[in-house]
ROMI-323653 format. One record per atom (N, C-alpha, C): residue number from 1; residue in one letter; atom name; x, y, z. Coordinates in Angstrom, 2 decimals, always signed. Layout:
BEGIN
(r NUM, 'A', 'CA', (X, Y, Z))
...
//
This chain:
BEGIN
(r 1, 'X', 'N', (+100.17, +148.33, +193.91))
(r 1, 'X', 'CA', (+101.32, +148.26, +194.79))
(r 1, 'X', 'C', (+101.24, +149.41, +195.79))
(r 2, 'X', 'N', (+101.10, +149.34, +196.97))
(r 2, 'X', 'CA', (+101.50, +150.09, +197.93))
(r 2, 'X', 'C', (+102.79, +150.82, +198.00))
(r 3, 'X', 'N', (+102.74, +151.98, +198.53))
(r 3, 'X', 'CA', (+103.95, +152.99, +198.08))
(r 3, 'X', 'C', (+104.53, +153.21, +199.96))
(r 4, 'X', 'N', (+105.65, +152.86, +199.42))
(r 4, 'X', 'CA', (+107.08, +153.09, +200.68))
(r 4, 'X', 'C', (+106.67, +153.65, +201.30))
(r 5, 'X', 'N', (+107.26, +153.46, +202.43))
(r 5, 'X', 'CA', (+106.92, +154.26, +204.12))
(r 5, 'X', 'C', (+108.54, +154.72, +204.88))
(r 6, 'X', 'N', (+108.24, +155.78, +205.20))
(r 6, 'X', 'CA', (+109.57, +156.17, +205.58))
(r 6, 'X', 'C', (+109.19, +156.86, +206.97))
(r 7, 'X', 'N', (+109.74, +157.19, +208.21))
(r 7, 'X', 'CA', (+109.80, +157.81, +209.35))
(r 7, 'X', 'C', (+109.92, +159.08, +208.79))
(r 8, 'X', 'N', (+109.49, +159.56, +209.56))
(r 8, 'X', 'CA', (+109.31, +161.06, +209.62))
(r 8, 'X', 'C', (+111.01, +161.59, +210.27))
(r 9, 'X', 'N', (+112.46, +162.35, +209.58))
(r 9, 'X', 'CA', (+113.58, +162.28, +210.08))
(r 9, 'X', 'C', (+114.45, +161.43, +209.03))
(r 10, 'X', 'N', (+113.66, +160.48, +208.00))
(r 10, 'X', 'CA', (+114.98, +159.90, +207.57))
(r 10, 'X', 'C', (+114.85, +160.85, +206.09))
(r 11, 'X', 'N', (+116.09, +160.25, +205.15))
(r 11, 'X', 'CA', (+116.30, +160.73, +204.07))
(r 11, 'X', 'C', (+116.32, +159.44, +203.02))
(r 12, 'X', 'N', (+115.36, +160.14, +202.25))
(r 12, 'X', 'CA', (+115.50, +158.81, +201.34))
(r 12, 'X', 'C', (+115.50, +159.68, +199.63))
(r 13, 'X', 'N', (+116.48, +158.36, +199.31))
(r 13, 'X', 'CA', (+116.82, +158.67, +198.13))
(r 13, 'X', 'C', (+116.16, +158.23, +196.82))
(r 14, 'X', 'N', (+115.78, +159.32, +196.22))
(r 14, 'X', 'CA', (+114.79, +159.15, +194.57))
(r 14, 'X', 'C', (+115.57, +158.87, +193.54))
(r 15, 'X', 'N', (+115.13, +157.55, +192.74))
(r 15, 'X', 'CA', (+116.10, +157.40, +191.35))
(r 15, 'X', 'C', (+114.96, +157.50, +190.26))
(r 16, 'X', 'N', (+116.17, +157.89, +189.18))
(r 16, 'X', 'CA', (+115.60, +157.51, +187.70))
(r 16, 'X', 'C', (+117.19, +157.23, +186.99))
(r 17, 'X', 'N', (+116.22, +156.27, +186.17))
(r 17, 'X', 'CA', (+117.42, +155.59, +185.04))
(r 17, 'X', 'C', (+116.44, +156.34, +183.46))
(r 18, 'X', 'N', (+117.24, +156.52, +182.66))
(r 18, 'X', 'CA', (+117.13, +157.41, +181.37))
(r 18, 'X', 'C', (+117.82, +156.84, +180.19))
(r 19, 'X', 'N', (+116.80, +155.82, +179.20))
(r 19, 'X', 'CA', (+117.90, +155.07, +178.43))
(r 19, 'X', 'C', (+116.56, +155.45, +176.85))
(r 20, 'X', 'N', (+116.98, +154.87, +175.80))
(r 20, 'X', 'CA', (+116.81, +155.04, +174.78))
(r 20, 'X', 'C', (+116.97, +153.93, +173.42))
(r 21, 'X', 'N', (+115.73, +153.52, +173.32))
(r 21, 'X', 'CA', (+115.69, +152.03, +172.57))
(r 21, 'X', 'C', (+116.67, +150.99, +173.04))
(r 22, 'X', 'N', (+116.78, +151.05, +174.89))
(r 22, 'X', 'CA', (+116.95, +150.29, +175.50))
(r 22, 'X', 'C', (+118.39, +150.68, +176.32))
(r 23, 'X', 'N', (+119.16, +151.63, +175.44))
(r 23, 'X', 'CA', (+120.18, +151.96, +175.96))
(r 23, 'X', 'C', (+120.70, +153.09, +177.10))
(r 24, 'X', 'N', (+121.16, +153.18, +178.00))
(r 24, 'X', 'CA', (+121.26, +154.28, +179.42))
(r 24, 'X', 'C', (+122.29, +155.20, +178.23))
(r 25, 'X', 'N', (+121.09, +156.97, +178.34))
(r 25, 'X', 'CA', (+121.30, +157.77, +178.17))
(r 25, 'X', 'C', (+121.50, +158.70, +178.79))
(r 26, 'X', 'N', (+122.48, +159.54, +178.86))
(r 26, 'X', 'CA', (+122.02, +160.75, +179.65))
(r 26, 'X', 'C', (+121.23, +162.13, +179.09))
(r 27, 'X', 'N', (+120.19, +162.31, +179.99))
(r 27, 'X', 'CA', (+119.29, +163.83, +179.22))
(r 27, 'X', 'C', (+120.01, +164.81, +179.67))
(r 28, 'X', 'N', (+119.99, +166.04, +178.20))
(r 28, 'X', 'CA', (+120.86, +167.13, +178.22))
(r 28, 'X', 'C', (+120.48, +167.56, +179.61))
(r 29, 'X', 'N', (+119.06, +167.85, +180.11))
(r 29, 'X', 'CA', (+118.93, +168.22, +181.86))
(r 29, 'X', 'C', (+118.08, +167.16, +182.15))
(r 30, 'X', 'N', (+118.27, +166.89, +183.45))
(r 30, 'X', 'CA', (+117.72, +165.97, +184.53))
(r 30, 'X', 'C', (+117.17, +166.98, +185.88))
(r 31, 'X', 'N', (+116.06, +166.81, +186.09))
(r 31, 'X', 'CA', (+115.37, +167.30, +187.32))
(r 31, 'X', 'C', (+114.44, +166.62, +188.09))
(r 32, 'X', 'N', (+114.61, +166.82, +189.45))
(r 32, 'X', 'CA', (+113.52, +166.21, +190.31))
(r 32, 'X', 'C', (+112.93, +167.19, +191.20))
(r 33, 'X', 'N', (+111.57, +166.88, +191.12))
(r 33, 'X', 'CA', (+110.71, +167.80, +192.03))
(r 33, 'X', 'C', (+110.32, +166.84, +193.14))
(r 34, 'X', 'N', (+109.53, +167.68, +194.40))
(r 34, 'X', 'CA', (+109.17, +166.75, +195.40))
(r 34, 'X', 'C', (+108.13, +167.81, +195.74))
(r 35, 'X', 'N', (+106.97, +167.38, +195.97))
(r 35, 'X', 'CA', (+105.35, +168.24, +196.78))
(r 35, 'X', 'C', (+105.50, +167.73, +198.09))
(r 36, 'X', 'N', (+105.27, +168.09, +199.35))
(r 36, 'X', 'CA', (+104.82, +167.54, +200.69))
(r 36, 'X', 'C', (+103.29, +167.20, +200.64))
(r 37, 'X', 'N', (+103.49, +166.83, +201.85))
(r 37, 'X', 'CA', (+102.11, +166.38, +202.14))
(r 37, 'X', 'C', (+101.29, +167.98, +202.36))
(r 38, 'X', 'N', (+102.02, +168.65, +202.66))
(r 38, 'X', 'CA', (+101.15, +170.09, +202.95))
(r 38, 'X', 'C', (+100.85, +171.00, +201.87))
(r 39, 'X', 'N', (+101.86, +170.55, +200.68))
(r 39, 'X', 'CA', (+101.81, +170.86, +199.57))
(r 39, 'X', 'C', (+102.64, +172.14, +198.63))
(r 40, 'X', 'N', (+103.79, +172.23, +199.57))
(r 40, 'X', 'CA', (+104.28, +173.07, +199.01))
(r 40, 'X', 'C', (+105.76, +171.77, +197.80))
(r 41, 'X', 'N', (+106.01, +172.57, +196.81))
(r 41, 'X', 'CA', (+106.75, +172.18, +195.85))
(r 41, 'X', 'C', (+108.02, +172.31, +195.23))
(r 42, 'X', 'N', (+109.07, +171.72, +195.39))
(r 42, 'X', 'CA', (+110.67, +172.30, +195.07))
(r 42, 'X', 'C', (+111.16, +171.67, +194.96))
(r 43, 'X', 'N', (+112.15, +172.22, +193.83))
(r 43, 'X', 'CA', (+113.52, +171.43, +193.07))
(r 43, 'X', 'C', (+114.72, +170.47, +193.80))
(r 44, 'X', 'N', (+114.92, +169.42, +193.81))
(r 44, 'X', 'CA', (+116.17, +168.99, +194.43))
(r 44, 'X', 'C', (+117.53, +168.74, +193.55))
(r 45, 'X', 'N', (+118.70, +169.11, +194.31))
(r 45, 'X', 'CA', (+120.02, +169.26, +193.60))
(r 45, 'X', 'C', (+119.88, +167.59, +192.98))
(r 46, 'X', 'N', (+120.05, +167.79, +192.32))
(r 46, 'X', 'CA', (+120.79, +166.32, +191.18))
(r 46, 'X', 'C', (+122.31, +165.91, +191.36))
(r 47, 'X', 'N', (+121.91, +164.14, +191.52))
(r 47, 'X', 'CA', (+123.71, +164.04, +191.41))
(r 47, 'X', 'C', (+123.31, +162.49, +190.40))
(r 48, 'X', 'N', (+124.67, +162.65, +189.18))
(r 48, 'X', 'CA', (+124.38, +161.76, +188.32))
(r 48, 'X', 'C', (+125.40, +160.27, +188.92))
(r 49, 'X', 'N', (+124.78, +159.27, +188.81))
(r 49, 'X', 'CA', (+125.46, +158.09, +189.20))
(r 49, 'X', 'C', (+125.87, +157.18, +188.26))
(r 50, 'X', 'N', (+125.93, +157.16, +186.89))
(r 50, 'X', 'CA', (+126.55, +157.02, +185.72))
(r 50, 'X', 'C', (+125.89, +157.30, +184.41))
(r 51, 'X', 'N', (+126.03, +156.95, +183.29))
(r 51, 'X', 'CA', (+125.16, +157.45, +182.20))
(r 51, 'X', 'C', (+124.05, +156.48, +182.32))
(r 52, 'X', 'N', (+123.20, +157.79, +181.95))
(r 52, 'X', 'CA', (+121.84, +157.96, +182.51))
(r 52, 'X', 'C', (+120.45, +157.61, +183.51))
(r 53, 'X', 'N', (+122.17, +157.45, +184.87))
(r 53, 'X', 'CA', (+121.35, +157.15, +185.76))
(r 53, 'X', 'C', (+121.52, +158.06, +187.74))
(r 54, 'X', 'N', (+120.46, +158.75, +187.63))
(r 54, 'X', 'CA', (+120.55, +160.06, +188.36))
(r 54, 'X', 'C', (+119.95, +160.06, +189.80))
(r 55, 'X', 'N', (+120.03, +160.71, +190.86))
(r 55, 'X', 'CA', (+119.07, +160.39, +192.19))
(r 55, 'X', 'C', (+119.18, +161.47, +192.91))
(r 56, 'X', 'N', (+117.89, +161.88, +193.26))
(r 56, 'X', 'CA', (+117.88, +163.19, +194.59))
(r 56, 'X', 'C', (+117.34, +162.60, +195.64))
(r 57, 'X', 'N', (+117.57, +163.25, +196.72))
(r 57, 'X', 'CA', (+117.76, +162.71, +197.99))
(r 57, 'X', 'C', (+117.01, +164.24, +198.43))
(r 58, 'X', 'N', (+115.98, +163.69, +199.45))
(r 58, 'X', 'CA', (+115.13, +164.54, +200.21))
(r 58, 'X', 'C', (+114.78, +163.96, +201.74))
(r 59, 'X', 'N', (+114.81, +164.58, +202.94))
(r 59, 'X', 'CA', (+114.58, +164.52, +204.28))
(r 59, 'X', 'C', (+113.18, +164.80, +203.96))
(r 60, 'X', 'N', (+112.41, +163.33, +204.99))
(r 60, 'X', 'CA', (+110.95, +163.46, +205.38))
(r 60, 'X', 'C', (+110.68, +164.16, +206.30))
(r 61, 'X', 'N', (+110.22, +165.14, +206.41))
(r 61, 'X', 'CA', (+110.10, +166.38, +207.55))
(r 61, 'X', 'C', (+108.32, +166.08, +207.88))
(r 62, 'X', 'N', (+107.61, +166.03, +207.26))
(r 62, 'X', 'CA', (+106.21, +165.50, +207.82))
(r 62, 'X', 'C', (+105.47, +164.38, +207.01))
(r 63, 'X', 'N', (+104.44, +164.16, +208.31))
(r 63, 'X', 'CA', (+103.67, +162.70, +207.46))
(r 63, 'X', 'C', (+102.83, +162.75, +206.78))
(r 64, 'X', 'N', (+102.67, +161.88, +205.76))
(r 64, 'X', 'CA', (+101.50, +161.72, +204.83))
(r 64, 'X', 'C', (+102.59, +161.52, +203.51))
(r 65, 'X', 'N', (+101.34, +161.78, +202.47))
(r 65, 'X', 'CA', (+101.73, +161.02, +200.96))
(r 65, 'X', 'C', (+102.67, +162.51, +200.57))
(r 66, 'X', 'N', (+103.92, +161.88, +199.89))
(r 66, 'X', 'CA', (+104.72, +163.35, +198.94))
(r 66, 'X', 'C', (+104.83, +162.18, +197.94))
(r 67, 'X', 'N', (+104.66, +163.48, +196.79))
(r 67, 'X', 'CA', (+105.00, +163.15, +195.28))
(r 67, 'X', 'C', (+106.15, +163.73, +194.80))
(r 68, 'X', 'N', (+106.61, +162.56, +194.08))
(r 68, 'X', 'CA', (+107.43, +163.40, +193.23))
(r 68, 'X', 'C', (+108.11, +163.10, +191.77))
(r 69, 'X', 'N', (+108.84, +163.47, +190.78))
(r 69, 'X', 'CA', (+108.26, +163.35, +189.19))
(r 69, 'X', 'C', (+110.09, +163.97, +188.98))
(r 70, 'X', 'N', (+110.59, +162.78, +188.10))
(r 70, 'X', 'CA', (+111.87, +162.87, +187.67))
(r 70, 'X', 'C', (+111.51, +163.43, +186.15))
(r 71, 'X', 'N', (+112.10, +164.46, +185.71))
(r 71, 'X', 'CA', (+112.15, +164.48, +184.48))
(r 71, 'X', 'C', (+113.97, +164.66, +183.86))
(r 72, 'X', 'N', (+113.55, +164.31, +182.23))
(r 72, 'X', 'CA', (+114.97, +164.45, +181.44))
(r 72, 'X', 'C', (+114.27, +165.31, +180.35))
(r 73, 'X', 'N', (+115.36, +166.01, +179.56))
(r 73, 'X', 'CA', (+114.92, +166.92, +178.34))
(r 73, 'X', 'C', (+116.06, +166.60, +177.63))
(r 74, 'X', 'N', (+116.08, +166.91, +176.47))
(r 74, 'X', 'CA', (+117.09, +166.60, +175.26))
(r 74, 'X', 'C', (+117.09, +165.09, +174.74))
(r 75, 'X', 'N', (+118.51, +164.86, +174.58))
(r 75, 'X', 'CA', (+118.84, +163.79, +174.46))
(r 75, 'X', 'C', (+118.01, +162.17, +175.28))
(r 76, 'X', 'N', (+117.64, +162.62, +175.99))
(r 76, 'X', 'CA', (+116.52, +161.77, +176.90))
(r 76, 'X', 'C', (+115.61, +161.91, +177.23))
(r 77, 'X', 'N', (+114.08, +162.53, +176.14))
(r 77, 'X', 'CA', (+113.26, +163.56, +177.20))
(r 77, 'X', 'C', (+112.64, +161.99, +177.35))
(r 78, 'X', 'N', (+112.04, +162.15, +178.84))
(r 78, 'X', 'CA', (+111.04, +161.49, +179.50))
(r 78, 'X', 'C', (+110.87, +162.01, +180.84))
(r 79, 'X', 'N', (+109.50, +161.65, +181.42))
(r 79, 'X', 'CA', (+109.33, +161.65, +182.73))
(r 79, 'X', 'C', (+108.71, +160.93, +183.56))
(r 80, 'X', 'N', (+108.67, +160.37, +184.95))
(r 80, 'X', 'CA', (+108.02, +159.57, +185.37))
(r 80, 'X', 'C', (+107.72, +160.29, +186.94))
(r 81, 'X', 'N', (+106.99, +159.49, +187.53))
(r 81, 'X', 'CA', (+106.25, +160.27, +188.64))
(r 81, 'X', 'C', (+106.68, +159.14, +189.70))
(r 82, 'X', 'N', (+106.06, +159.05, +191.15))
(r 82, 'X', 'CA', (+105.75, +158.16, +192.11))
(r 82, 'X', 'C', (+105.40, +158.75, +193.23))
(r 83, 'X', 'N', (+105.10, +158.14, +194.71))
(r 83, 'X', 'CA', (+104.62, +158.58, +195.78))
(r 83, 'X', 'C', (+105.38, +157.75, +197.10))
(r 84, 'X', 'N', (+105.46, +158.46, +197.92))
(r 84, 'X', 'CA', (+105.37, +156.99, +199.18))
(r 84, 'X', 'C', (+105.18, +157.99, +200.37))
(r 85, 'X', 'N', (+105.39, +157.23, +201.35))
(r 85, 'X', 'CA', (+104.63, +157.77, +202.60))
(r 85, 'X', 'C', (+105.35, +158.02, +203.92))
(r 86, 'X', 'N', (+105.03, +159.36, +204.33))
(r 86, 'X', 'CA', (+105.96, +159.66, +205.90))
(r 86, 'X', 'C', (+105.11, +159.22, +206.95))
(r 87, 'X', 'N', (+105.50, +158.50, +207.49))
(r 87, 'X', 'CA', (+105.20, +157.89, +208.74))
(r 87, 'X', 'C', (+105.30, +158.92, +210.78))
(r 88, 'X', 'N', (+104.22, +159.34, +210.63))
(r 88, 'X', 'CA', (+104.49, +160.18, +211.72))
(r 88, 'X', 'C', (+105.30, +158.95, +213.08))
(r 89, 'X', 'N', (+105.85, +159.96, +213.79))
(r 89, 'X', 'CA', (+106.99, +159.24, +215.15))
(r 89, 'X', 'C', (+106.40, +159.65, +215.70))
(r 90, 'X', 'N', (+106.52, +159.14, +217.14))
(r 90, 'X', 'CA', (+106.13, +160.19, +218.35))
(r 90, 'X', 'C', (+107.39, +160.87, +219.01))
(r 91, 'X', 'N', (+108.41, +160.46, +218.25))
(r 91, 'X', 'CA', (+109.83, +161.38, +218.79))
(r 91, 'X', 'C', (+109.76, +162.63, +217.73))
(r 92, 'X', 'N', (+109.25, +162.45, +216.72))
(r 92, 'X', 'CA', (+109.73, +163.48, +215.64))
(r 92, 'X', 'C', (+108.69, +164.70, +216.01))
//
C-alpha cells in the first residue's frame, strides 16, 4: 500500500485505537513521535478521543517520507508505526 500524501502547509492528524482481547482500552500513557524527512525527532501533545482511542496532529513543514510510531504502556502496552508523504508546493 502506498502511504498518504499531504502538501507541504497542511496538518494532518495521526490515530491509534488501543484495545485488549478485542476491547478499546486506554494505556496508563499514550505517546506519539514524528521524524521529518530531515530527520530530526519529537514528541507530540496527545489528545484522547474516547477510551482507547487517541490522535496527534502535526504540520507538514517539508517534503519527503516522515515516520511516525504511536505507543501505549500499562494497561495497553502496544505500539505501531507508519509513514506518508509531504508533497513539495511551489507556494510553500
Amino acid at each position: 500500500m502506498a502511504a498518504s500524501e499531504y502538501e507541504v502547509g497542511q496538518r494532518v492528524r495521526l490515530s491509534a485505537a488501543f484495545s485488549v482481547d478485542g476491547s478499546a482500552v486506554d494505556p496508563t500513557l499514550a505517546t506519539f513521535r514524528v521524524k521529518t524527512p530531515s530527520g530530526a525527532v519529537s514528541s507530540l501533545p496527545v489528545t484522547r478521543d474516547g477510551v482507547g482511542a487517541y490522535h496527534a496532529d502535526v504540520d507538514v513543514t517539508e517534503a519527503g517520507t516522515w515516520y511516525w510510531r504511536a505507543e501505549g504502556t500499562g494497561a495497553a502496552q502496544a505500539a505501531g508505526e507508519s509513514a506518508f508523504v509531504g508533497k513539495h508546493s511551489e507556494f510553500a
